[in-house]
N, C-alpha and C positions, 0 to 999 in steps of 0.2 A: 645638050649632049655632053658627057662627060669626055672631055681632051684630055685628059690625064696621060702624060705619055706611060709608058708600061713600066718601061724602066725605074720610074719613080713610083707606082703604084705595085711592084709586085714586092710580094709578101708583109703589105700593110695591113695593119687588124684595123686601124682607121684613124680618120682624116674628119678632123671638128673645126672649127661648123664646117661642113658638106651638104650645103643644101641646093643641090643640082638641078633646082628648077627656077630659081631665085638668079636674076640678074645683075644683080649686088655685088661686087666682085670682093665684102668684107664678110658674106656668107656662102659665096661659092669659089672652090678653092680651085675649079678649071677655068673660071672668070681670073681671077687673081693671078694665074699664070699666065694669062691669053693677054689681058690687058696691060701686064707690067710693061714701062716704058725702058727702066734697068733692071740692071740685076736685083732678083728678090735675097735679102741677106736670113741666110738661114743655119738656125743658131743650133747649136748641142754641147751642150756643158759636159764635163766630166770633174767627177772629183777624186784627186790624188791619194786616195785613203790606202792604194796597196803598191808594191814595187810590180805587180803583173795585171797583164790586160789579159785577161782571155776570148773565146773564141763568142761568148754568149753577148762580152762587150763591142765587139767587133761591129754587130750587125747594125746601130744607128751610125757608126761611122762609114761603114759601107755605103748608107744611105746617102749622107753628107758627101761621098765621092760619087754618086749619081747624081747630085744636084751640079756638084763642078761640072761634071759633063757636058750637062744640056745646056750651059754659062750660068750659074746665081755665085754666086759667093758662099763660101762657108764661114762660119765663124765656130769657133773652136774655143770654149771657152775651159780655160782650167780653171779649177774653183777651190785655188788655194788659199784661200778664205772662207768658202763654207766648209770645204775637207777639215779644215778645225773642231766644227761642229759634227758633221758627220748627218746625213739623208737618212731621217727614222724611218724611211717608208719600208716597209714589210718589215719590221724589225722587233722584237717582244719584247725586248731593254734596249738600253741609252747605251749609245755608242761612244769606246773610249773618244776623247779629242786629244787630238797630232800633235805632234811637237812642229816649230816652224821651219827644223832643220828634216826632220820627218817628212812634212808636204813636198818639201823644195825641192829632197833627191827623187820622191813618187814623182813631181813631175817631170823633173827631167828623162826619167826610165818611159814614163807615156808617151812622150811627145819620140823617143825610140823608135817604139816600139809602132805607134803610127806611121810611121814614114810610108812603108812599102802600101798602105791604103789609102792616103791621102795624099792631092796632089799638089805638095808643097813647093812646083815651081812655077805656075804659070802666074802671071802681073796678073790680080786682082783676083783671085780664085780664092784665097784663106787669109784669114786674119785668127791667130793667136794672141786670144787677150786672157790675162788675167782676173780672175773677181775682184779682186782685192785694190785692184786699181782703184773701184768708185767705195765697195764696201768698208773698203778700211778708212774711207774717210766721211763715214756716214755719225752728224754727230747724233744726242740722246734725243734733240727735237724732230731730226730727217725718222729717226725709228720710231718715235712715236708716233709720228705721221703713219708711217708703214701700216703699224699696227691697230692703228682707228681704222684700214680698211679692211678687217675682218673679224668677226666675232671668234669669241669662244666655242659658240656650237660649231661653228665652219668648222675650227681646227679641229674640233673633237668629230669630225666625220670623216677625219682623212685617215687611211689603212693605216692600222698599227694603235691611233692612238687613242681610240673609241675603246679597243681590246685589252688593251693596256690600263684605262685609268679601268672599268668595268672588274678586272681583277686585282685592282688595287693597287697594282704597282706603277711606282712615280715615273709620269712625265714632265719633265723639270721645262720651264718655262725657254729657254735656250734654245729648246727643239721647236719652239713651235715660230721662231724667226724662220726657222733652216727654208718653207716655200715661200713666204716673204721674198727674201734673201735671191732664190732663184728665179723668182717673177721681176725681181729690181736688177736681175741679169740682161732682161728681156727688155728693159726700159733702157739701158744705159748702151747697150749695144743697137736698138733700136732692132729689134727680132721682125721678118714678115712671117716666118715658119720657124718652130723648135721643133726637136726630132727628140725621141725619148723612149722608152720601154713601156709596156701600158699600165705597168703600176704610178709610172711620172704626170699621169692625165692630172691628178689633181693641183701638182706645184706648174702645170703646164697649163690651165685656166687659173690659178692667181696671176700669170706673169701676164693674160689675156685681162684680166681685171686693173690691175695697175698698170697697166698701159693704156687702158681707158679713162681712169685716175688722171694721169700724167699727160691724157690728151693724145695721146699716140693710137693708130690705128691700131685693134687688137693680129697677135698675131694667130696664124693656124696652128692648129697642134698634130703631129704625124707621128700616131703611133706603131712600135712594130713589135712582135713577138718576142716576151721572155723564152731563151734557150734551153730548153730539155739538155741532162749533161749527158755524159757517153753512157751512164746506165739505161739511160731513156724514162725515168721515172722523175725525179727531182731536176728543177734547175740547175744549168752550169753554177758548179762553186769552187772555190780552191780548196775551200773547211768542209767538202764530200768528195772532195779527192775524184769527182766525176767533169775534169775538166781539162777543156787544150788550152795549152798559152801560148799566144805570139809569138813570143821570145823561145820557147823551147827549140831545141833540136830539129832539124827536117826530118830523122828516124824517129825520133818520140812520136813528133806530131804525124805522123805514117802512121804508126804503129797503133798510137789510140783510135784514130780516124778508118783502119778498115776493119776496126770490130765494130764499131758502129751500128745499134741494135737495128734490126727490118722495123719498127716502130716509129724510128725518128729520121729515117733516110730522106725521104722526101721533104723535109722540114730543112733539113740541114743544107739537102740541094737547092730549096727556095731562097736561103735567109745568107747563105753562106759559098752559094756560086752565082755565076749568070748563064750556068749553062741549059738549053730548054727543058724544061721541065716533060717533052714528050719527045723526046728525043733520047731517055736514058737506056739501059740496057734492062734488059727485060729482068735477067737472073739476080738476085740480093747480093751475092757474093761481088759478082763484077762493079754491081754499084758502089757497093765500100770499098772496094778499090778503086775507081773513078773518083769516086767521093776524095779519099785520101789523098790521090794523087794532084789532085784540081787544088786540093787547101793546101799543099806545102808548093804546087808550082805560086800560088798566089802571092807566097811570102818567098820564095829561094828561088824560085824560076824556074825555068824547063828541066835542065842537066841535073840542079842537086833533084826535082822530084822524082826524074826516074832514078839515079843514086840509089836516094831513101826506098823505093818500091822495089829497087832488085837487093838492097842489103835486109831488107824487109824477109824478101822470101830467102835468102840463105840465112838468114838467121833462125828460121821455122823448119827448113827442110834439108839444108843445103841442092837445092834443086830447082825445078823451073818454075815458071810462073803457073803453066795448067797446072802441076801437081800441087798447088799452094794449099787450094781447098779441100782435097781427098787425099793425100797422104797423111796426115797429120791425126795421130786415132781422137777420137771425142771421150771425152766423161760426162755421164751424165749427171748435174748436181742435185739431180729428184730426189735422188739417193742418199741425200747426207742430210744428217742433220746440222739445222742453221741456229745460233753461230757456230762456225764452223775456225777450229786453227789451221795453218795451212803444213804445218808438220803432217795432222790428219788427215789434209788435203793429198799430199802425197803419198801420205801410204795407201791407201785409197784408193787412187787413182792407177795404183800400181808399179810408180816411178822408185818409189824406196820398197826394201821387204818389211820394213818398220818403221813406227813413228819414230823409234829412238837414231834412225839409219837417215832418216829423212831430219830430224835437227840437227846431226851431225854436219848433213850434205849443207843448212842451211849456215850452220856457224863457218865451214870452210867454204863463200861465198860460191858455191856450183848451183844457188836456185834463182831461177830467173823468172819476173813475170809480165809478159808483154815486153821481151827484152831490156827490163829494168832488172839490177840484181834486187836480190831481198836478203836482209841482214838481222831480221827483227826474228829469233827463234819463236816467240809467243805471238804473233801475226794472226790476227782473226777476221772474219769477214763474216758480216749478218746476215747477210743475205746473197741469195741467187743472183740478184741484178749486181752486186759489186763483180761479180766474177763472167759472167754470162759473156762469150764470144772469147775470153782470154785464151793465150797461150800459157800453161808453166812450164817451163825446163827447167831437166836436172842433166849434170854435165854436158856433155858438146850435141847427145843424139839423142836424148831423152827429152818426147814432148808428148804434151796430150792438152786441147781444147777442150774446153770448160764449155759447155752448153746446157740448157736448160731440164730439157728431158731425152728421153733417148728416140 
């Protein structure tokens, strides 16, 4: 019978080995938690590659604070030594590599930005290690070792790098240490579970193969959902500008968070709250305000998120919260053709009498979107889904939401 407590099992795409009928507790992962006599140490690497976390990164760390919970330990690993090399996975070229003054401020901005998720004070809960501790002192014969435990066809079946030599462009030998590298994370930390995104399944059974190497029980791997960003079409990125970050603002992160397309609501509420999934409110609008409000109390607490949800609505209506959703007139974007400049946007829409009244409005900063100003006169957007749910304002009472059709 599967004992997986819920909390650790919801919104997982899955859990290897998982074989629920096996008594074996190094193939069944309700055995391995039933029969642990300690704490099970359970790992999730992160590598330093940007100064921001966002909300699509959040979700294995989430995880990792359900495991504090129920008692295992976290381990938390920055991987200031692979972050040099940089994780080809899903990637079409080679990624630049960091400088070491580069890594060292990305981690310290991570480990930030972490705090309010992770429960960095109770005795025995987290362990912050570095990679670079054992990696940087791996000499040419420890790598070579590494690398007799995997062929060339292996590496050539992992995402990205099948795609990549096929159209001919190089993958330089460098990259193909990088799952090595995070499997010899898994060895040195002594992993019972890694936590990961389900692209990481493949460096998450090397780190299960060299731990077999190394004589070490292998460990489980727990996958969970890559994040859809706020257009609800592409994954969260910061380079599609379809993303929340930790660090941002309690109104920003408002603000993107109750446009929130009907497509990715429920996803957002599985991966990104704990609150019951059959217990939301019925109507879409209310949930993207639930929704909003739940992800800025998570990181600012109770008082700044209602703040943010009532400077939220005066910044759209100067008015109350029922009138947030029906006051505010719609544009429909059926109407335009895509790409679209947002000069055109606004005349369009009605806010300016002219495109030439509407760059004006945008050079003397009066145009706002999603209560960000905009300063770029040649501002374009390709498509429907960049814009779908937004507000744009021009001066203090001029508004009109962006929606799909009419």
């Amino acid at each position: 019978m599967d004992t997986i407590p819920s909390v650790l099992r919801r919104g997982v795409s899955e859990i290897f080995p998982n074989n629920s009928e096996s008594i074996d507790s190094q193939e069944n992962f309700a055995q391995r938690l039933m029969q642990a006599t300690q704490p099970l140490r359970i790992k999730f690497g992160i590598d330093p590659t940007g100064a921001q976390i966002h909300l699509g990164h959040s979700i294995p760390i989430r995880k990792l604070r359900a495991f504090q919970d129920v008692g295992h330990t976290a381990v938390l690993i920055i991987g200031d030594f692979t972050a040099r090399i940089g994780d080809p996975t899903g990637k079409s070229e080679v990624r630049r590599q960091l400088t070491d003054a580069e890594v060292a401020e990305n981690a310290r901005t991570y480990l930030e930005q972490l705090q309010p998720i992770l429960d960095f004070d109770t005795p025995g809960r987290l362990e912050v290690r570095y990679n670079s501790e054992w990696l940087a002192q791996l000499d040419l014969s420890k790598i070579s070792e590494l690398l007799a435990t995997m062929t060339v066809g292996q590496m050539l079946a992992k995402e990205g790098f099948a795609e990549r030599y096929e159209k001919g462009e190089p993958v330089y030998l460098h990259e193909f240490l990088y799952p090595l590298m995070q499997g010899y994370d898994s060895v040195a930390v002594q992993a019972d579970v890694e936590l990961g995104a389900t692209d990481q399944k493949f460096n998450i059974a090397a780190g299960r193969d060299l731990q077999r190497y190394f004589q070490q029980p292998p460990q489980f791997g727990l996958l969970v959902p890559i994040l859809l960003g706020t257009d609800g079409v592409q994954k969260m990125s910061k380079s599609l500008n379809n993303y929340v970050g930790l660090a941002e603002d309690p109104l920003t992160m408002y603000s993107k968070l109750e446009k929130t397309p009907d497509s990715v609501l429920m996803q957002y509420f599985e991966l990104l709250t704990d609150l019951p999934l059959d217990q939301l409110p019925v109507a879409p609008r209310d949930r993207q305000k639930l929704l909003a409000f739940e992800v800025v109390r998570q990181y600012y607490g109770e008082a700044v998120a209602q703040q943010a949800q009532q400077t939220a609505i005066n910044l759209v209506i100067g008015g109350n919260q029922d009138e947030a959703s029906s006051t505010v007139p719609q544009f429909s974007l059926s109407q335009v053709q895509f790409p679209a400049k947002l000069f055109y946007l606004i005349s369009a829409s009605g806010l300016c009498q002219s495109s030439s009244e509407a760059r004006r409005q945008i050079q003397g900063g009066a145009v706002k979107l999603d209560g960000q100003r905009v300063d770029q006169v040649d501002l374009s957007f390709e498509s429907i889904a960049e814009l779908e749910g937004k507000v744009l304002q021009v001066g203090k009472k001029k508004f009109v939401r962006f929606v799909a059709s009419a």
